[in-house]
N, C-alpha and C positions, 0 to 999 in steps of 0.2 A: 487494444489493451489486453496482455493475457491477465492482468487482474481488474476487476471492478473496484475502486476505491469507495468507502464507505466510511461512515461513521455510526457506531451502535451507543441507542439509549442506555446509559447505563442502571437505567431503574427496573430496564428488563434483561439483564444479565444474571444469569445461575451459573457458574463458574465451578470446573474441578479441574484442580493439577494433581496430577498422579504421576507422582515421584516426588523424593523426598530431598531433593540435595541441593546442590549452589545453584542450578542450572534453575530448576523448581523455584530458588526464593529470589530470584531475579526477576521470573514471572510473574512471582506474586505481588512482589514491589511494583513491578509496571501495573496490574489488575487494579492496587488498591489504591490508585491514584484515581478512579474511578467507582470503585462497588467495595462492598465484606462481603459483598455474597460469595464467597469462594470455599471450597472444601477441598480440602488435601487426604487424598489417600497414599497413602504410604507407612508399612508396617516399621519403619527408621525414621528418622527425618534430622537433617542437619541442624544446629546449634542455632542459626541464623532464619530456618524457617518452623524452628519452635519458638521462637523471640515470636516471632511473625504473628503465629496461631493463637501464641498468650495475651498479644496486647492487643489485636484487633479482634477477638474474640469466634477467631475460623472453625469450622469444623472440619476435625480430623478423622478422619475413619484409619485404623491402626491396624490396618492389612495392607498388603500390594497389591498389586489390580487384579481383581477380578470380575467374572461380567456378570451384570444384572444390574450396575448401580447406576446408569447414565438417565434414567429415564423421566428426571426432573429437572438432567442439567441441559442448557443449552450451547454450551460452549465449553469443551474440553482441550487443555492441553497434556499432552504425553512426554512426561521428562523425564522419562528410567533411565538407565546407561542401558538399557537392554534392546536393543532394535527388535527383537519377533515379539516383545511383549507391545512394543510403541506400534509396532504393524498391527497387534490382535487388538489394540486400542481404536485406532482408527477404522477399521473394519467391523468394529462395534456402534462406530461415531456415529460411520456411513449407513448402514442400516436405519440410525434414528434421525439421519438429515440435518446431523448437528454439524456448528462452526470448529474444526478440528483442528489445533495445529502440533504437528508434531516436530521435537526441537531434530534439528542438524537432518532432518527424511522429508522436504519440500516434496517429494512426490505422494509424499503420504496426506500431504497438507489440503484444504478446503480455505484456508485462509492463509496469511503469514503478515506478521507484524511488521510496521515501518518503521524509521526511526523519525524520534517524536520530536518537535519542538514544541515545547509548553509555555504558552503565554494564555494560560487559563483566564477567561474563557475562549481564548483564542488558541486553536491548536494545530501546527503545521504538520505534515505528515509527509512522509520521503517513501521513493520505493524504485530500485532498480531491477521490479519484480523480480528479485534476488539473483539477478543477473551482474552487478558488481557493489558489493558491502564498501570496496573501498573507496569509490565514487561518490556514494550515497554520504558516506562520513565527510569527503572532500566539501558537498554544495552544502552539507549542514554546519559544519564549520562557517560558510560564506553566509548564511545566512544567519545564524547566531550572533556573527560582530553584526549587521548591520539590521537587527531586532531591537528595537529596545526592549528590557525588564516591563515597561508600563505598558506596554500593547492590550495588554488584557485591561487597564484602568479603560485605555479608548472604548474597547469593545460593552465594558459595562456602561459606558457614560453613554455610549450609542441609544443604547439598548434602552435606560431611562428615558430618555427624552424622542426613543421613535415615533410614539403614538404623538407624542406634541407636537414633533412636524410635519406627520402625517397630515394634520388634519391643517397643517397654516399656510405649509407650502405644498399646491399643486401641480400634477404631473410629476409620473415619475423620473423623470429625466431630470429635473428642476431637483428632485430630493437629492437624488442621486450627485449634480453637480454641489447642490449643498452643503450634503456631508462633506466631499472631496474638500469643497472648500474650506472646509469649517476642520476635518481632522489632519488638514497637513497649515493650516494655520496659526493664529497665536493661541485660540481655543486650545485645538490639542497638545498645544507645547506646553499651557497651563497645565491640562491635567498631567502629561508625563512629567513636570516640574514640583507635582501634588499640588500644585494650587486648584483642587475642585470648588470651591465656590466661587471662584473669580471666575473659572471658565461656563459654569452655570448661570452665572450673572451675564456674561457677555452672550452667552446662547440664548438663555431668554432675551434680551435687548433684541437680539437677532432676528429671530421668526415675528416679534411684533412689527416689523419694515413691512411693507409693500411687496409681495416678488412678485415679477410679472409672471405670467403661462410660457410656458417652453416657445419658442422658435425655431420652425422648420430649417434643416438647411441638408444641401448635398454635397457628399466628399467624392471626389474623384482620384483615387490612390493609382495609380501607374505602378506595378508588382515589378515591371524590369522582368528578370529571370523567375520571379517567384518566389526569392530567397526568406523565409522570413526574418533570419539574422539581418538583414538589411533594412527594417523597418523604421522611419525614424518614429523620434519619442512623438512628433505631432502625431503622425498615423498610426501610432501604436494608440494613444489618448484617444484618439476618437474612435476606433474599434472596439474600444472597451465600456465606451459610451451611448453607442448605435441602438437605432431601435428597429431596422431593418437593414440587410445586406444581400445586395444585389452581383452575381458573378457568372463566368459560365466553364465551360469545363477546359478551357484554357490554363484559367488561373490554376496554382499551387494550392489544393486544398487544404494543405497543411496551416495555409492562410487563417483558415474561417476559426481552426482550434484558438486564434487570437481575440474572434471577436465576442461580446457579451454573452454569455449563454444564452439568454433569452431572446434575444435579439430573433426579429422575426429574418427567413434564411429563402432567397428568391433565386433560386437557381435560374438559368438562363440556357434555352435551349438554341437561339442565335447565339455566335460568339460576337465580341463587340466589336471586330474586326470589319463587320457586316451591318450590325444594328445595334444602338444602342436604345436601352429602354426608356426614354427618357418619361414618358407619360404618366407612367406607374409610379415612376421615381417621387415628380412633381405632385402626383396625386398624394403619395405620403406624405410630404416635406410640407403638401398646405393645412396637413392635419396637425402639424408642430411635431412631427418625428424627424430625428435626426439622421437619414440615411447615409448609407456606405455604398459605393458602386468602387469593385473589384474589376482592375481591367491589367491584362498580361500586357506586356511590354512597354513601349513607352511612345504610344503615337498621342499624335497634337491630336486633339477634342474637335472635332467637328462645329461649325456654329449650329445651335438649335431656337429656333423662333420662339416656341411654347415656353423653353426656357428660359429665355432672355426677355419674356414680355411677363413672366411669372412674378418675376422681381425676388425670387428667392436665393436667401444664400448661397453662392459655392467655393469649395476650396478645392483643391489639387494640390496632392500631396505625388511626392515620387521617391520608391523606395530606392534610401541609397544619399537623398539630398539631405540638407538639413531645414 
C-alpha cells in the first residue's frame, strides 16, 4: 500500500487551514464534522468561511502565512491558489513532522483525504491513493444505495450492549457468530425500522438462552488458479470467520488479505502437493478454533486416519462452485 490507512482521535487534532477561499471552507466543513479545533489563517477569507469562523467560533489569525505559527498545530492543510507559498508551507510542516496535506500538490502531501461515507459512528473511507478520483466516486456511489441511513443506530446498539455479551456468551468466535446473527436478523431490522426497544427486549431474551462453547472444525478451500473473484460466498464466510489459516506459497496470497485480521496465519513450508498438515490442524480444531487450510488447485484430499478417528468437522469448499 503506498498509503497507510488510519483513523485520527479527534480529541487530539489542532488543525490550521491556511487560505482563505472555497477550497479552504470545504476543508473546514469536512474538519468540523469532527473537532473546532481548527484555526484559519488567512489575511481575506471568503463569505462562506467567515459564516464558518462566526458560528463555530474558529480562530482566525488575519495575515497570510507566515512561518512561526505551526508549533501547536498538529495537522496543517495549505489552500492558497499560490503553489510556492503551499510548497514553503509544507516544508515548514515537514521540519515539525506534522500531518500535511496540500490541495491539488499530492507530492507535497504526508497524508490525503478519502472520500467519506458517514454513517456516524460508522465511517467508510475510499482511497485510490489518488490514482483515480473517478473510480473512487464510482464504488461510493455503490456503496451508498446499498448503506442504510441506520448503520450508525446498529453500530451504537452494538456498542451498548458489548460488555453484556461479553460476559454471557463465550469464545470469541461464538460473540462474533452472535452478533452476525443478531445484526442481519430481525433484531437489527428492528433497530434500522427505529423500533429500539423491541430489538433491546428480544437481545436481552437472547443472551439469557444457554450458548454452547464454540466447535472446532476444518475447511479445506481448493483456490483452483487463485482467483480470488472466484470465492464463493460459503468460503468467503468462513475466511472471515477463521481463527487460524493454514497455506503455503503455492497459494495466491492475495487470498489471506480476505481472511480475518486476526486470525492466527501458518504459513507452510511443504507445499500441500507433498504434505499436508494435518496434525497441527487437528490440534487447533480440538481446542474449538475454527480453522482454514488454503490449498492451490483442485486435487481430491488424501484419506487421513488422525483425521477421520478425530471426529472433527470438515468442509470443502472450491473456488469457483457454489
Amino acid at each position: 500500500m503506498k498509503y497507510f490507512p488510519i483513523f485520527l482521535d479527534a480529541n487530539y487534532i489542532t488543525a490550521m487551514i491556511i487560505g482563505g477561499g472555497e477550497v479552504a471552507s470545504r476543508k473546514i466543513e469536512l474538519l468540523l464534522k469532527s473537532t473546532v479545533n481548527i484555526t484559519i489563517m488567512s489575511k481575506d477569507v471568503c463569505a462562506s468561511v467567515e459564516r464558518l469562523i462566526n458560528l463555530h467560533q474558529l480562530t482566525w489569525l488575519k495575515y497570510n502565512y507566515q512561518v512561526g505559527h505551526l508549533s501547536h498545530i498538529n495537522l496543517v492543510i495549505a489552500a492558497t491558489d499560490d503553489s510556492l507559498v503551499n510548497k514553503a508551507i509544507a516544508e515548514e510542516a515537514r521540519t515539525l513532522d506534522m500531518l500535511t496535506n496540500v490541495v491539488d500538490q499530492p507530492e507535497l502531501c504526508t497524508y490525503i483525504t478519502p472520500a467519506i461515507i458517514d454513517r456516524s459512528p460508522m465511517i467508510v473511507a475510499l482511497s485510490s491513493s489518488g490514482s483515480s478520483p473517478i473510480l473512487i466516486r464510482m464504488l461510493r456511489e455503490q456503496i451508498e444505495k446499498t448503506l442504510p441511513q441506520g448503520y450508525g443506530k446498529l453500530a451504537d446498539f452494538s456498542y451498548k450492549f458489548r460488555e453484556h455479551v461479553k460476559v454471557r456468551v463465550k469464545g470469541l468466535r461464538n460473540r462474533r457468530s452472535f452478533w452476525e446473527n443478531t445484526l442481519r436478523g430481525p433484531i437489527g431490522q428492528a433497530i434500522l425500522d427505529g423500533k429500539q426497544q423491541q430489538a433491546e427486549q428480544q437481545l436481552i431474551a437472547s443472551i439469557k438462552q444457554e450458548i454452547a462453547p464454540p466447535c472446532g472444525e476444518i475447511i479445506f478451500i481448493h483456490t483452483k488458479e487463485g482467483n480470488p473473484d472466484n470465492l464463493t460466498l460459503n468460503a468467503h464466510r468462513a475466511m472471515q470467520f477463521a481463527d487460524a489459516i493454514f497455506y503455503d506459497d503455492q497459494v495466491n496470497t492475495v487470498l489471506i488479505e480476505y481472511v480475518r485480521r486476526d486470525a492466527e496465519k501458518f504459513p507452510q513450508d511443504i507445499t500441500s502437493s507433498i504434505l499436508i498438515n494435518y496434525q497441527h490442524a487437528i490440534e487447533l480444531a480440538k481446542q474449538g478454533q475454527k480453522v482454514i487450510y488454503l490449498l492451490s488447485g483442485n486435487e481430491t484430499l488424501p484419506q487421513n486416519e488422525a483425521l477421520t478417528q478425530s471426529a472433527i468437522t470438515t468442509h470443502t469448499f472450491v473456488n469457483g462452485d457454489s
